[in-house]
C-alpha positions in Angstrom: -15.5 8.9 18.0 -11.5 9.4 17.8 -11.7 13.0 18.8 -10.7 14.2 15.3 -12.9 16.9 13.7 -13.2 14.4 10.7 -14.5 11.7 12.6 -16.7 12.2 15.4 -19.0 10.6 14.0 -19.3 7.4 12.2 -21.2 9.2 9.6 -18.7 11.8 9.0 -15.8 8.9 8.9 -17.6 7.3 6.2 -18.2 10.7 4.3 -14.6 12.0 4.5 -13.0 8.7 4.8 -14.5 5.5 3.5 -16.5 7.2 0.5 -13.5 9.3 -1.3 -11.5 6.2 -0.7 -14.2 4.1 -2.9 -14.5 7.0 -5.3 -11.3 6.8 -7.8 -12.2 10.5 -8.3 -11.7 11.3 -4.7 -9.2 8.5 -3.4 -6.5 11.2 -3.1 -8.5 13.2 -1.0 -10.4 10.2 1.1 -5.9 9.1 1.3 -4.8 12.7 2.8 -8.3 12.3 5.0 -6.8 9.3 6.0 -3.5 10.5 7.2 -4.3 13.7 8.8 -6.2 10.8 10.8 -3.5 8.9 11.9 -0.6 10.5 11.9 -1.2 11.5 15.6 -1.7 7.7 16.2 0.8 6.6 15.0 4.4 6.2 15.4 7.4 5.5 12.9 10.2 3.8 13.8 12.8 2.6 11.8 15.8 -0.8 12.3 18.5 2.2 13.1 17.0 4.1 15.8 18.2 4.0 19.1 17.0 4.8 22.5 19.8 4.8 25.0 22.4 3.2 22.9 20.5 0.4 22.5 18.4 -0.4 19.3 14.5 0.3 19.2 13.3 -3.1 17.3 15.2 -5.5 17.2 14.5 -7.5 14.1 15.4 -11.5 12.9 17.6 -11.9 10.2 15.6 -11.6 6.4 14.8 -14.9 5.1 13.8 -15.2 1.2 11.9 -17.8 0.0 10.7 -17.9 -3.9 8.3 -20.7 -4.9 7.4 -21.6 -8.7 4.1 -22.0 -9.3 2.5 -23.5 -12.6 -1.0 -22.3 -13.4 -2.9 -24.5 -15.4 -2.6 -22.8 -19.0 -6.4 -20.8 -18.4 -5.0 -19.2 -15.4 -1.9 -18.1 -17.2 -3.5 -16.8 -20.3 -5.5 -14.7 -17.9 -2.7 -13.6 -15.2 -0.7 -12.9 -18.6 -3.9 -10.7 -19.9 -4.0 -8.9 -16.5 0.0 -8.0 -16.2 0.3 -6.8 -20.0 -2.3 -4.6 -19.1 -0.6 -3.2 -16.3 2.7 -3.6 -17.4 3.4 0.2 -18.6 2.5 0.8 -14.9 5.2 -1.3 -13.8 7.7 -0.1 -16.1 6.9 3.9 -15.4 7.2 3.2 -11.5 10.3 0.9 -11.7 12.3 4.0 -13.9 11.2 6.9 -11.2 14.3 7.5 -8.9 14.0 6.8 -5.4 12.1 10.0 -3.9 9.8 9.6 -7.2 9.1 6.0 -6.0 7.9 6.4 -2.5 4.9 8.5 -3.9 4.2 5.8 -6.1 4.6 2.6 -3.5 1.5 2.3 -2.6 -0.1 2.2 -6.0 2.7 -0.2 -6.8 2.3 -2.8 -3.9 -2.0 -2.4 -5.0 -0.6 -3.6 -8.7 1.4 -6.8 -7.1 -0.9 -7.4 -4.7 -3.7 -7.5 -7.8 -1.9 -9.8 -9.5 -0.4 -12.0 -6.5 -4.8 -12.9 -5.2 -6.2 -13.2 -8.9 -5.7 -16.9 -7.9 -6.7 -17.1 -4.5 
């Protein structure tokens, strides 16, 4: 299918890929699956790379915008249920120094994005 060993097959994807993913006892391995995958796909580039002097992306200025919301008091006693349960998570990721912290990002984003669509 993609010419990788792993996934000629649609069959093999899902057995190395999609199933160790599901699995929480194999996600680590269906995750390094994953990125042996794409990593000849592809490419990282980053704000402060150049290609003949000139920047590669060129990106508009950062805009923040932070909106209040108020649940009705249900919702929050349930959001509140759901984040005190992860909260030691938080906490343990937030204190890991910077090279500790990128192994942990994407487990990190999963726990704000959890929280952030209870609601949607």
């Amino acid at each position: 299918m993609l010419g990788a060993p792993e996934c000629d097959k649609f069959s093999e994807f899902q057995e190395n890929i999609v199933n160790p993913l599901a699995n929480p006892f194999r996600y680590a391995e269906g995750l390094a699956n994953l990125k042996k995958l794409t990593l000849n796909y592809i490419l990282r580039r980053t704000k402060t790379q150049k290609l003949n002097g000139k920047p590669i992306v060129t990106l508009p200025e950062m805009k923040t915008q932070v909106l209040e919301v108020i649940l009705p008091p249900g919702h929050r006693l349930f959001y509140d249920s759901i984040f005190k349960s992860n909260r030691s998570e938080f906490q343990s990721i937030a204190r890991l120094g910077d090279c500790e912290l990128k192994k942990e990002y994407i487990f990190f984003i999963e726990l704000v994005l959890f929280l952030s669509l209870l609601f949607f």
